[in-house]
Biopython code that builds the backbone (N, CA, C, O; Angstrom):
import numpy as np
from Bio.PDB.StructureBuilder import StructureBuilder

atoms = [
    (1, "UNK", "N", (0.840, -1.163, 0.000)),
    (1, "UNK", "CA", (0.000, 0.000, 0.000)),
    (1, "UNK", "C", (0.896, 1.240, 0.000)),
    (1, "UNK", "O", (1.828, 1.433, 0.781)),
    (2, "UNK", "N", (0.523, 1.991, -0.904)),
    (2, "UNK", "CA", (1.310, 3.501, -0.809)),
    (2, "UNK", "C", (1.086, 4.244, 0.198)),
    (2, "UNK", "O", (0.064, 4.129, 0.875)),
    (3, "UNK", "N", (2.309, 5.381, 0.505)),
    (3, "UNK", "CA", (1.776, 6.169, 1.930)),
    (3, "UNK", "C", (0.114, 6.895, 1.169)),
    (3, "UNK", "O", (-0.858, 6.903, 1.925)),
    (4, "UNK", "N", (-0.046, 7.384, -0.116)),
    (4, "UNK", "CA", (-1.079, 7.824, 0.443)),
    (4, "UNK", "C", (-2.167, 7.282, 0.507)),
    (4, "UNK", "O", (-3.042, 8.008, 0.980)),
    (5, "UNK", "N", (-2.511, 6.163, 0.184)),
    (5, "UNK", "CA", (-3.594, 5.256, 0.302)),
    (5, "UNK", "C", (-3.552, 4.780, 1.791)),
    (5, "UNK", "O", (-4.642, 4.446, 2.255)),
    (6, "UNK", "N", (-2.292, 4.685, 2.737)),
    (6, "UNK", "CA", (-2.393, 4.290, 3.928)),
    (6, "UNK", "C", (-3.328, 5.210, 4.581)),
    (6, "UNK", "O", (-4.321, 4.773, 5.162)),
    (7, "UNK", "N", (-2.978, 6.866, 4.496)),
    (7, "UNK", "CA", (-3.425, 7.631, 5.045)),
    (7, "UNK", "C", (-4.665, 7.843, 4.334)),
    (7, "UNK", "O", (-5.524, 8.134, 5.166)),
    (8, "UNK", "N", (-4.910, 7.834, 3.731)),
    (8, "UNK", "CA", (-6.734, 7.716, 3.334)),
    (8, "UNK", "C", (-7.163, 6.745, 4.281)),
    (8, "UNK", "O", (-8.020, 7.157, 5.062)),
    (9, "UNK", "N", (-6.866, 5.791, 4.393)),
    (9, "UNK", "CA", (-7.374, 4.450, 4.678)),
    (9, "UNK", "C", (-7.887, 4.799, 6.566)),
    (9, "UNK", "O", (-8.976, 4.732, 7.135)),
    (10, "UNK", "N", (-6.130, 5.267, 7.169)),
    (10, "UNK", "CA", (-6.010, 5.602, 8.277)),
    (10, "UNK", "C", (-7.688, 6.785, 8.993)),
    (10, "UNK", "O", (-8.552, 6.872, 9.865)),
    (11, "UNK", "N", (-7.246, 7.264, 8.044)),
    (11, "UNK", "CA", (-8.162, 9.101, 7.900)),
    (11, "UNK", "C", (-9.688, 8.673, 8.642)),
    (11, "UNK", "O", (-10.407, 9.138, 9.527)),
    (12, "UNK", "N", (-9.703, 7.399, 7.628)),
    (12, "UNK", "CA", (-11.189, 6.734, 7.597)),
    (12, "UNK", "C", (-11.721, 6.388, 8.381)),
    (12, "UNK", "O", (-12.840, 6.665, 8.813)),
    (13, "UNK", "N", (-10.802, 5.566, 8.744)),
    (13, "UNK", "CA", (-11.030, 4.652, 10.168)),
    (13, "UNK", "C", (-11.186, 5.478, 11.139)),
    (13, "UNK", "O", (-12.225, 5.468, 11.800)),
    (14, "UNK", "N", (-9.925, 6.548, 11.450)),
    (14, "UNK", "CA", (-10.443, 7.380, 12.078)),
    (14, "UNK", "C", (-11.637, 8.055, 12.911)),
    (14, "UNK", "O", (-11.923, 7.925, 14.101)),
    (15, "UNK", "N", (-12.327, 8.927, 11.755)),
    (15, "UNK", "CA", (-13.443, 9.241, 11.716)),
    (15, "UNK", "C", (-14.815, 8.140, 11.944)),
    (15, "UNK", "O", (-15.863, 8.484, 12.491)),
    (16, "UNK", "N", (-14.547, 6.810, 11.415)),
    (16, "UNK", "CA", (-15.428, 5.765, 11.444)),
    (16, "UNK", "C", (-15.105, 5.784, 12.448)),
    (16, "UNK", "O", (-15.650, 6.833, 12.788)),
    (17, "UNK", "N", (-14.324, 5.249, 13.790)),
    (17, "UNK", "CA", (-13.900, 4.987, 14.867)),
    (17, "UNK", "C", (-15.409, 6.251, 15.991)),
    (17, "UNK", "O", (-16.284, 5.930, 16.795)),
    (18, "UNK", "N", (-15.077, 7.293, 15.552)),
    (18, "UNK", "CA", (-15.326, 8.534, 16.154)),
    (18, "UNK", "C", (-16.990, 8.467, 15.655)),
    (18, "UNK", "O", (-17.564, 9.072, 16.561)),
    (19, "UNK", "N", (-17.728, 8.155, 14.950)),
    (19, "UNK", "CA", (-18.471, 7.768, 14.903)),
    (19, "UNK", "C", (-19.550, 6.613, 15.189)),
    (19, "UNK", "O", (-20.756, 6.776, 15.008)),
    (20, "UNK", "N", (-18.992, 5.479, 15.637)),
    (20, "UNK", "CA", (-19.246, 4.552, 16.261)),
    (20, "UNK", "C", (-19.224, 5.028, 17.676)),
    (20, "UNK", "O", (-19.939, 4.487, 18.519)),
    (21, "UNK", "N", (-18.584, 5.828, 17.911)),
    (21, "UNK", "CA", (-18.744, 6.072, 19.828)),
    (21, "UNK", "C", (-19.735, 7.040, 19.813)),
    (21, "UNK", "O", (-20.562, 6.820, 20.698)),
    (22, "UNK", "N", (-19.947, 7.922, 19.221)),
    (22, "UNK", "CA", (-21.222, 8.832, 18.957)),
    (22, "UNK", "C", (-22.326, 7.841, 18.824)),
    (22, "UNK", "O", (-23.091, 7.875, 19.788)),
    (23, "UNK", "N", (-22.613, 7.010, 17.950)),
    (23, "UNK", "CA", (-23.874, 6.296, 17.597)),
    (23, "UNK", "C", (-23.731, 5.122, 18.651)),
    (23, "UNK", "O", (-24.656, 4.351, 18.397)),
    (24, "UNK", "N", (-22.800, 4.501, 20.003)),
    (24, "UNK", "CA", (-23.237, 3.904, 21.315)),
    (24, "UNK", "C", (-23.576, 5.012, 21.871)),
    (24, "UNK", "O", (-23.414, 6.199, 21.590)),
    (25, "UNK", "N", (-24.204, 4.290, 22.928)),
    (25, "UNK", "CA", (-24.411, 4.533, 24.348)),
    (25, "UNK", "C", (-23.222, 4.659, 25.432)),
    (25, "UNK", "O", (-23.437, 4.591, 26.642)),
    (26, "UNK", "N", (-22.080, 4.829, 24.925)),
    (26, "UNK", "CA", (-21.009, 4.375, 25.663)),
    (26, "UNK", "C", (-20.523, 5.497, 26.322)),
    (26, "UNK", "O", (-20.470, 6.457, 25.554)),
    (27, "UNK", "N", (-20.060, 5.804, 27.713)),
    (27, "UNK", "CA", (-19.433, 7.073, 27.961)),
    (27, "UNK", "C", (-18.232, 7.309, 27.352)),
    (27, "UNK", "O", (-17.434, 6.463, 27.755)),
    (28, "UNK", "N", (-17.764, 8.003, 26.630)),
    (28, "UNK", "CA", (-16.700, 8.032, 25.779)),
    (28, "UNK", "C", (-16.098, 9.276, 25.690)),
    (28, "UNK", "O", (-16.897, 9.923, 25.013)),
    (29, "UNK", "N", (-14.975, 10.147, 26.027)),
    (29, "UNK", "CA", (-15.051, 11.222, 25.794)),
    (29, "UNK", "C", (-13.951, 10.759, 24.717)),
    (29, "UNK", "O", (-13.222, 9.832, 25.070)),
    (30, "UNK", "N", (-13.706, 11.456, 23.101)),
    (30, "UNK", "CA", (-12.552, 11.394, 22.397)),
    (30, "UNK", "C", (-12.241, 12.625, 21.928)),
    (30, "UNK", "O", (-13.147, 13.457, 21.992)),
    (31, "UNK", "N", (-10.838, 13.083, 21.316)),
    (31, "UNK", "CA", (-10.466, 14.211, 20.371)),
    (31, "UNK", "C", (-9.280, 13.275, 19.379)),
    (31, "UNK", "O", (-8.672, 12.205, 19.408)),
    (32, "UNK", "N", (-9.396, 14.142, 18.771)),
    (32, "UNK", "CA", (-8.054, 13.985, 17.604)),
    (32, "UNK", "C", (-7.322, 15.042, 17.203)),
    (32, "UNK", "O", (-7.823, 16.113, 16.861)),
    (33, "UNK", "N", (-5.918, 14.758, 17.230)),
    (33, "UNK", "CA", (-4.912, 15.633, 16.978)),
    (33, "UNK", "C", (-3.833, 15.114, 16.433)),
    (33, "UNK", "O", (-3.333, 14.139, 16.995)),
    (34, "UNK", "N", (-3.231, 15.635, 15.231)),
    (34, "UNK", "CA", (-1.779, 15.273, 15.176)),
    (34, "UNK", "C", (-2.535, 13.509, 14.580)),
    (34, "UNK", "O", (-2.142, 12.523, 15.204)),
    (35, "UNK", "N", (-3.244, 13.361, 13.771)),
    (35, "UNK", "CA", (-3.348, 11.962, 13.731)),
    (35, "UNK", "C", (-3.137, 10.943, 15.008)),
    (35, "UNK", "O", (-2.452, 9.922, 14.941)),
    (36, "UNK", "N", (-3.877, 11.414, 16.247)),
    (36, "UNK", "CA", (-3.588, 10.351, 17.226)),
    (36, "UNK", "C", (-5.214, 10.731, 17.986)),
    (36, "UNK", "O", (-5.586, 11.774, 18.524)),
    (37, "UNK", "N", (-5.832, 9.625, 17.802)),
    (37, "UNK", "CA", (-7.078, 9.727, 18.707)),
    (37, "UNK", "C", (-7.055, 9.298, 19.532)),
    (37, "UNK", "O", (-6.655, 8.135, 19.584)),
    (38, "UNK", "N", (-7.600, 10.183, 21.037)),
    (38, "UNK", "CA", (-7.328, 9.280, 22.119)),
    (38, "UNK", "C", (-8.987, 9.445, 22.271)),
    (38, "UNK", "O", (-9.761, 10.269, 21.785)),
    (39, "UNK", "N", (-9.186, 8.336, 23.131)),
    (39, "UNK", "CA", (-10.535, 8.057, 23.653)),
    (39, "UNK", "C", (-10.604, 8.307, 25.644)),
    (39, "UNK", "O", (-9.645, 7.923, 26.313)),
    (40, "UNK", "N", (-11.331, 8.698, 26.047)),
    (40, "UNK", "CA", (-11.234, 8.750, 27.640)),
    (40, "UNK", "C", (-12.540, 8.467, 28.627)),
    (40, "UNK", "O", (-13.552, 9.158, 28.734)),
    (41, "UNK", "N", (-12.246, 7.399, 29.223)),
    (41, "UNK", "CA", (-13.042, 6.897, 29.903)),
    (41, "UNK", "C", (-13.325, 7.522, 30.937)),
    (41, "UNK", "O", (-12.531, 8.399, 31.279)),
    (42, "UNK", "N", (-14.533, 7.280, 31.763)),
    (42, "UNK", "CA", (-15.046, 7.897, 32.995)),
    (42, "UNK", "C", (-14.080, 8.180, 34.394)),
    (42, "UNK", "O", (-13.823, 9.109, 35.160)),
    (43, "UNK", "N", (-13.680, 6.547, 34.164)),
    (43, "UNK", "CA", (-12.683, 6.322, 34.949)),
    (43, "UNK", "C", (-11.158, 7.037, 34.939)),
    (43, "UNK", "O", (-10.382, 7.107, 35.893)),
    (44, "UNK", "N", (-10.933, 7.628, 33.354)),
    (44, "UNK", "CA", (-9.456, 8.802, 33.585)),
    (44, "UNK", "C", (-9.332, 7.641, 32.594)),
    (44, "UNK", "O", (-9.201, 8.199, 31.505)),
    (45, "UNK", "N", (-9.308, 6.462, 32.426)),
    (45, "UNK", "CA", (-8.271, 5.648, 31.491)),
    (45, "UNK", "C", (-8.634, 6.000, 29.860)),
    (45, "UNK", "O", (-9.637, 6.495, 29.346)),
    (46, "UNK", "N", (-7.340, 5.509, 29.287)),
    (46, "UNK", "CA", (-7.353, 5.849, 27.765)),
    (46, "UNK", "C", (-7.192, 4.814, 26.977)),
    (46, "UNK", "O", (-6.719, 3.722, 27.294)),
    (47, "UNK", "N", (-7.692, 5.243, 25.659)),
    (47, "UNK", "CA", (-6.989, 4.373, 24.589)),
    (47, "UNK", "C", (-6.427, 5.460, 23.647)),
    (47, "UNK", "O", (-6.783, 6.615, 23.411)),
    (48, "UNK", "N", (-5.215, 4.518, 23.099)),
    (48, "UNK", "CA", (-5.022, 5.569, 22.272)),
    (48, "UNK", "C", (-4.839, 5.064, 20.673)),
    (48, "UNK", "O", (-4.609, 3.856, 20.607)),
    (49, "UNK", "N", (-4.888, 5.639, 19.591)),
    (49, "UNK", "CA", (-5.118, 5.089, 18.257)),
    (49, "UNK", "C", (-4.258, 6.267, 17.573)),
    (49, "UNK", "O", (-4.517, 7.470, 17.578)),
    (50, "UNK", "N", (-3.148, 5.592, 16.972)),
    (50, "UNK", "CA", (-2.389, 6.229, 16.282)),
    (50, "UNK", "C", (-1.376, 6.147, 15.056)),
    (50, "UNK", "O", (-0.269, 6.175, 15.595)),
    (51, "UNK", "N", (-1.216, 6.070, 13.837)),
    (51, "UNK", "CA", (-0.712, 5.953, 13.040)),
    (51, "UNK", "C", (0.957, 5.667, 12.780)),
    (51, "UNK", "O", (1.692, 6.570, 13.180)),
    (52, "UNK", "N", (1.371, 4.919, 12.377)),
    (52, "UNK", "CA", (2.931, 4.117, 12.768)),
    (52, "UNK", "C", (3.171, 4.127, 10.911)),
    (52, "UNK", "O", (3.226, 3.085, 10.258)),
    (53, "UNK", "N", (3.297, 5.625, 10.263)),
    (53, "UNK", "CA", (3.031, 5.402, 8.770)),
    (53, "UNK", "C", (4.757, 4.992, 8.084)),
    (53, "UNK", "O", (5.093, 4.801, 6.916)),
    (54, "UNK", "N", (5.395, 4.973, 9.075)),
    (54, "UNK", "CA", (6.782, 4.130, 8.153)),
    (54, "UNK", "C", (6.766, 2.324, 8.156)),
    (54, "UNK", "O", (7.500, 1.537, 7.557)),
    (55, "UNK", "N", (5.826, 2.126, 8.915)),
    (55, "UNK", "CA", (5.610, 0.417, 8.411)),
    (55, "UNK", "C", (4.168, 0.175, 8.189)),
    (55, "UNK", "O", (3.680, -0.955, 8.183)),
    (56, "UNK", "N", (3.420, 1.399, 7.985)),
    (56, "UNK", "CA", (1.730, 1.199, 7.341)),
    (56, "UNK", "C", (1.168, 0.773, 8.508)),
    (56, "UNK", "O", (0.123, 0.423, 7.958)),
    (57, "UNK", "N", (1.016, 0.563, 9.412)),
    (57, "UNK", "CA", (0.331, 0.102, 10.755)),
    (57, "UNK", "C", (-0.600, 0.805, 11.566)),
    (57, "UNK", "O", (-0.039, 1.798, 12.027)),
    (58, "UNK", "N", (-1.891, 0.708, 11.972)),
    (58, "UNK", "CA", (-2.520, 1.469, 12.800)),
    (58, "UNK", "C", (-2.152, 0.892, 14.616)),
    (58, "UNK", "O", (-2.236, -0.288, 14.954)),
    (59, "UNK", "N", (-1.789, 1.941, 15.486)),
    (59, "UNK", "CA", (-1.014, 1.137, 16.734)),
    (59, "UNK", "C", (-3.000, 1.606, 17.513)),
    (59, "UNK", "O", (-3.991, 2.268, 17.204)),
    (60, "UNK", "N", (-2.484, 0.656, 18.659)),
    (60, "UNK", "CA", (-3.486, 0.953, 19.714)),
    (60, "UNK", "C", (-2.785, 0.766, 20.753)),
    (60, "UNK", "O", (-1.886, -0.068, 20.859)),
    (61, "UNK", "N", (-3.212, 1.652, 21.715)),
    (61, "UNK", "CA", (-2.338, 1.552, 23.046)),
    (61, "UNK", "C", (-3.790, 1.640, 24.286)),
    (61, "UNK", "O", (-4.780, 2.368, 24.214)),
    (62, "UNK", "N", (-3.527, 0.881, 25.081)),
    (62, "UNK", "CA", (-4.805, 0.467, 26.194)),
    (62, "UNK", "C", (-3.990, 0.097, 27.279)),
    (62, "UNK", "O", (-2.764, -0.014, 27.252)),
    (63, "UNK", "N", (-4.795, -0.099, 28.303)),
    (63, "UNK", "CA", (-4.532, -0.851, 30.199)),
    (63, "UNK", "C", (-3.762, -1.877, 29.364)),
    (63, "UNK", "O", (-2.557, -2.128, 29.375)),
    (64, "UNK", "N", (-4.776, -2.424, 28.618)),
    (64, "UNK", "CA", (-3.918, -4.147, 28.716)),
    (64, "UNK", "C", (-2.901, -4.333, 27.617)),
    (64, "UNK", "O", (-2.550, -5.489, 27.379)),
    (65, "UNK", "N", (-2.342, -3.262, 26.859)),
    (65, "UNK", "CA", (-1.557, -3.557, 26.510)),
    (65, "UNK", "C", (-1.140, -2.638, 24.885)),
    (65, "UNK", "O", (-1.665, -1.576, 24.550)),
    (66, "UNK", "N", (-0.161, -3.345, 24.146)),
    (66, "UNK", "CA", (-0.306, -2.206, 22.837)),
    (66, "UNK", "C", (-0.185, -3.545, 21.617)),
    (66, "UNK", "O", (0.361, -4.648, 21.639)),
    (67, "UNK", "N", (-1.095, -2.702, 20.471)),
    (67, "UNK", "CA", (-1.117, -3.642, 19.653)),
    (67, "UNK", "C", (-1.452, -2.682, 17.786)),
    (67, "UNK", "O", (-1.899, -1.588, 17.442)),
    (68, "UNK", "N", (-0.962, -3.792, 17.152)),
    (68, "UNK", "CA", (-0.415, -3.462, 16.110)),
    (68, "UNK", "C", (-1.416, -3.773, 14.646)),
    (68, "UNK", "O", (-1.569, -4.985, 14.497)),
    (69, "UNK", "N", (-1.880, -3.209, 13.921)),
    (69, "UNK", "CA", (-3.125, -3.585, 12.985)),
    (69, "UNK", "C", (-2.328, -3.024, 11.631)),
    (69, "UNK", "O", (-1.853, -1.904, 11.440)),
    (70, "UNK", "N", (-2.351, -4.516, 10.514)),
    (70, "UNK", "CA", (-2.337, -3.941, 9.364)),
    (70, "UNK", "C", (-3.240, -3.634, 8.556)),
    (70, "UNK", "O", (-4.165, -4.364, 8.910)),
    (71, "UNK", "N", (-3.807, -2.679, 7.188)),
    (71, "UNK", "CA", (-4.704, -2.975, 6.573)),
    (71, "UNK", "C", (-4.557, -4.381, 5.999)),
    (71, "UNK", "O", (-3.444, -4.874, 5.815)),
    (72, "UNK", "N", (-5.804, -5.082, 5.691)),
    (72, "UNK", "CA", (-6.523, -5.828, 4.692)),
    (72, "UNK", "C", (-7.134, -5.425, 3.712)),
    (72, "UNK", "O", (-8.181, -4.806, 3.897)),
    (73, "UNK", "N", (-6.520, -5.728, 2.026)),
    (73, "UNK", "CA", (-7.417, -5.056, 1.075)),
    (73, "UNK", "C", (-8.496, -6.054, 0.672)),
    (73, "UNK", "O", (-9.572, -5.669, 0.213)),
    (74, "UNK", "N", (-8.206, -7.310, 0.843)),
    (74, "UNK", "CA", (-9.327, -8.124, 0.785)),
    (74, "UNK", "C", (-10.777, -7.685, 1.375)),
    (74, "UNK", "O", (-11.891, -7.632, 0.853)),
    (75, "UNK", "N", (-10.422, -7.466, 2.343)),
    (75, "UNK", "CA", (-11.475, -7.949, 3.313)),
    (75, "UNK", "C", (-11.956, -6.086, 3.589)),
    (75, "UNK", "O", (-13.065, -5.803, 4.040)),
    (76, "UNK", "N", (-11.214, -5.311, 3.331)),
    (76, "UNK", "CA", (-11.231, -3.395, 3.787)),
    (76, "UNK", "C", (-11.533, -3.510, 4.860)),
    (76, "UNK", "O", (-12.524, -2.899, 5.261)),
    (77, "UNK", "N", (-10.468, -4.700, 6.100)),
    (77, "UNK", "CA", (-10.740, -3.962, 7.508)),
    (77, "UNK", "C", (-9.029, -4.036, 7.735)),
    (77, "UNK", "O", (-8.289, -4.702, 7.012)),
    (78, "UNK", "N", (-8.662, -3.367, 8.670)),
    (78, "UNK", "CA", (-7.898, -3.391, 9.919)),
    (78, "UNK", "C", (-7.511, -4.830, 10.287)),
    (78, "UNK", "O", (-8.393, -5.574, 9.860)),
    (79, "UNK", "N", (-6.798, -5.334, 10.746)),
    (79, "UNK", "CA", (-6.540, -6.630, 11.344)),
    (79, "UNK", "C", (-5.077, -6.749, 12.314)),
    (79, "UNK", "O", (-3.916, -6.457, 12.027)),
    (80, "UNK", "N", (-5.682, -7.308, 13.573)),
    (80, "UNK", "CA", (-4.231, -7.358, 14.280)),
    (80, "UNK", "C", (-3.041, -8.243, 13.237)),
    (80, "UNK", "O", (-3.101, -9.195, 12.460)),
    (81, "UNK", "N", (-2.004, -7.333, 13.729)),
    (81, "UNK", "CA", (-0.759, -8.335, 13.378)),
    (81, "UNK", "C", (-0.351, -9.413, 14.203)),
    (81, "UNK", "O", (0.679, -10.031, 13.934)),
    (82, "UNK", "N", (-1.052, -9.700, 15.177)),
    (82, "UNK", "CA", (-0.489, -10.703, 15.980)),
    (82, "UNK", "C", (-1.285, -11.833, 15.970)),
    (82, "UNK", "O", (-0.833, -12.976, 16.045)),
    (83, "UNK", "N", (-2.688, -11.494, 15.861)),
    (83, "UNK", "CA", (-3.483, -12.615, 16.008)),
    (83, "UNK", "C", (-4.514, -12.540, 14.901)),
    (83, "UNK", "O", (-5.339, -13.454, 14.927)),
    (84, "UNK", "N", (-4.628, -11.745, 14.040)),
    (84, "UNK", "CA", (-5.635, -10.863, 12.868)),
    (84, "UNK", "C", (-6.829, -11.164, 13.310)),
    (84, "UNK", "O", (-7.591, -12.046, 12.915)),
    (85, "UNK", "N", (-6.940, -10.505, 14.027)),
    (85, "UNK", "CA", (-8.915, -10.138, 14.711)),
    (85, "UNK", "C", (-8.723, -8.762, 13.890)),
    (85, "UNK", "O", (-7.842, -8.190, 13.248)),
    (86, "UNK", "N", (-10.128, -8.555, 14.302)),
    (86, "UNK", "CA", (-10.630, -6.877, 13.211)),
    (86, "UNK", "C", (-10.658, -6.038, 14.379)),
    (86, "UNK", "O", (-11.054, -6.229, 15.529)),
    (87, "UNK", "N", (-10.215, -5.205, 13.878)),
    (87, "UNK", "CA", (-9.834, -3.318, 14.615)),
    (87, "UNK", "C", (-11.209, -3.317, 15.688)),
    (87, "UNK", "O", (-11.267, -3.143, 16.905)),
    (88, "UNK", "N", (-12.419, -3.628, 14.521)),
    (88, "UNK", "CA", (-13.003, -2.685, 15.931)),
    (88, "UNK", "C", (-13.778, -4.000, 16.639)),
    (88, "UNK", "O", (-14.937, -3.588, 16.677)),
    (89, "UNK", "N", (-13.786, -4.878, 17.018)),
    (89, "UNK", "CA", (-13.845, -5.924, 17.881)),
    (89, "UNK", "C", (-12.773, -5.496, 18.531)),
    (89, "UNK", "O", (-13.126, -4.672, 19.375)),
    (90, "UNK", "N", (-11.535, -5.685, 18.533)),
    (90, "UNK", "CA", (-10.474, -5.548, 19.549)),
    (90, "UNK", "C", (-11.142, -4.432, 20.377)),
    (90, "UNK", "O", (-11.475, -4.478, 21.561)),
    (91, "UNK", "N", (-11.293, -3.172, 19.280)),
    (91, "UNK", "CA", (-11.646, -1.898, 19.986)),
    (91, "UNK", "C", (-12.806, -1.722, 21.525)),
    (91, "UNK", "O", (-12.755, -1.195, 22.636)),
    (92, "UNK", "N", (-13.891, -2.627, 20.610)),
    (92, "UNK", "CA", (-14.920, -3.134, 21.516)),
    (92, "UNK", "C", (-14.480, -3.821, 22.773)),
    (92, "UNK", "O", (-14.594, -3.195, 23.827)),
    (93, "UNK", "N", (-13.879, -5.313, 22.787)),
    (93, "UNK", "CA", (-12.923, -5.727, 23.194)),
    (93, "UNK", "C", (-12.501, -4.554, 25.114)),
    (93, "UNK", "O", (-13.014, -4.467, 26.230)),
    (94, "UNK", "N", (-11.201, -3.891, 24.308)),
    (94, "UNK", "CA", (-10.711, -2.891, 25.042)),
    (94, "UNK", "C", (-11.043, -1.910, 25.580)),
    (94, "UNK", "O", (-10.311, -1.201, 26.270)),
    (95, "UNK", "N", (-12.449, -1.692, 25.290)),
    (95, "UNK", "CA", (-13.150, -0.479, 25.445)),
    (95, "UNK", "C", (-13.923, -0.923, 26.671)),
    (95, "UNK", "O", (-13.944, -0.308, 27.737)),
    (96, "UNK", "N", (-14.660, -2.238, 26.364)),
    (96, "UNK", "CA", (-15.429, -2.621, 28.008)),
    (96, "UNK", "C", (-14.586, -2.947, 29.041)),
    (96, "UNK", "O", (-15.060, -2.880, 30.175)),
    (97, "UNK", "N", (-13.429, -3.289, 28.902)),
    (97, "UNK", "CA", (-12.278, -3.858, 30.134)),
    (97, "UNK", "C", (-12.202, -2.579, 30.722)),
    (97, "UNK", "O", (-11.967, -2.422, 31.920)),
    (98, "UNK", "N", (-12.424, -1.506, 29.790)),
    (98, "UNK", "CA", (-11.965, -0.676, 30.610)),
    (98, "UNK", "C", (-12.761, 0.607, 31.280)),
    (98, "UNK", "O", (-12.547, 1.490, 32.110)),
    (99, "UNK", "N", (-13.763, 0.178, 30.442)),
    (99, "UNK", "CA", (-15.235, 0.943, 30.757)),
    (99, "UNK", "C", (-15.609, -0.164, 31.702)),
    (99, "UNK", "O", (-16.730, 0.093, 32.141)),
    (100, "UNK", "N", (-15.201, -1.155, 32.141)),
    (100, "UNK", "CA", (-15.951, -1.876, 33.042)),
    (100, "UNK", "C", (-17.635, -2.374, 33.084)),
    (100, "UNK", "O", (-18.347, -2.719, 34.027)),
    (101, "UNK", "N", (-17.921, -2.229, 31.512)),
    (101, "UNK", "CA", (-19.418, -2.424, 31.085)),
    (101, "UNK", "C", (-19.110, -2.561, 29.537)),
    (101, "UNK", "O", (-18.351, -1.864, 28.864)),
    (102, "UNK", "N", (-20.142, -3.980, 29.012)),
    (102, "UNK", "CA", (-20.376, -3.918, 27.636)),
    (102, "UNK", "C", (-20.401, -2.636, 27.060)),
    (102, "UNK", "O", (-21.157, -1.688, 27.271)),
    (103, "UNK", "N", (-19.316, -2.782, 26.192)),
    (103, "UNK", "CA", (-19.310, -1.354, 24.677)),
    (103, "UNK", "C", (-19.138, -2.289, 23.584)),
    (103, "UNK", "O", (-18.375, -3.243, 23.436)),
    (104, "UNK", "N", (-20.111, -1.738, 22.800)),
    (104, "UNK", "CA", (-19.912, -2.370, 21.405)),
    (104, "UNK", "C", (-19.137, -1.770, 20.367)),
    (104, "UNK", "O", (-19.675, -2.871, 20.257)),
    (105, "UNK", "N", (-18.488, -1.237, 19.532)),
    (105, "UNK", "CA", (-18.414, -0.327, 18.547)),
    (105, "UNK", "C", (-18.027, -0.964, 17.261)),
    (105, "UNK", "O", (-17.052, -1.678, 17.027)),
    (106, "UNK", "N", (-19.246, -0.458, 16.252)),
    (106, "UNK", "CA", (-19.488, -1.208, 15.210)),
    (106, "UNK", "C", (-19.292, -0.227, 14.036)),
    (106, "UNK", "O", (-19.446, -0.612, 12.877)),
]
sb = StructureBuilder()
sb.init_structure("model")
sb.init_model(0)
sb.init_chain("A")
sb.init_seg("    ")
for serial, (resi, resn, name, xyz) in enumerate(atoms, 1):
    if name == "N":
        sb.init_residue(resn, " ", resi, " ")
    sb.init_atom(name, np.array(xyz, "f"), 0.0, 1.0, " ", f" {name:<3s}", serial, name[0])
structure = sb.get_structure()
C-alpha cells in the first residue's frame, strides 16, 4: 500500500472509529490531533489510536496492553498483526475492560 492510500485508509477509520462512539451509548469522551485519537473513559483511562506510517500500521495503546493492525485489502478492515482479529472488535474488546461495562463499537 502507498503512503497515500495508507493515510486515506487511516483518515477513515479514524473518523469511522469517532463515529461509532457517537452512535453507542457508551461514555466516551474522544479528540483527535496530530493523527492520534485518544478516547477517555469515565474512569481517567485511555486508549489511544495512532498511526505508525513508516511500516503502514494502525497502533493501539490500552490498560492491557499495545497492539499493532495492518490494513486488509481483501477484506477493507484493519486486522491485528499478531493474532488478525478486526480493529473494531479488539476496539470493543478494550473499550469494556476498561469501561468496566459492555461497549460495542461497530
Amino acid at each position: 500500500m502507498k503512503d497515500a492510500e495508507f493515510k486515506r485508509q487511516f483518515d477513515a477509520t479514524l473518523l469511522a472509529i469517532e463515529q461509532a462512539i457517537e452512535n453507542s451509548d457508551a461514555d466516551i469522551e474522544f479528540e483527535t490531533a496530530n493523527d492520534i485519537l485518544t478516547l477517555e473513559f469515565p474512569n481517567r483511562s485511555k486508549i489511544i489510536i495512532n498511526a505508525q506510517s513508516a511500516v503502514r500500521q494502525l497502533w493501539v495503546a490500552a490498560r492491557s496492553g499495545g497492539f499493532h493492525y495492518d490494513f486488509d485489502t481483501a477484506s477493507g478492515t484493519w486486522r491485528s498483526h499478531q493474532t488478525g482479529a478486526e480493529l473494531f472488535a479488539e476496539l470493543s474488546r478494550l473499550a469494556s475492560e476498561q469501561a468496566g461495562e459492555a461497549i460495542r463499537l461497530a
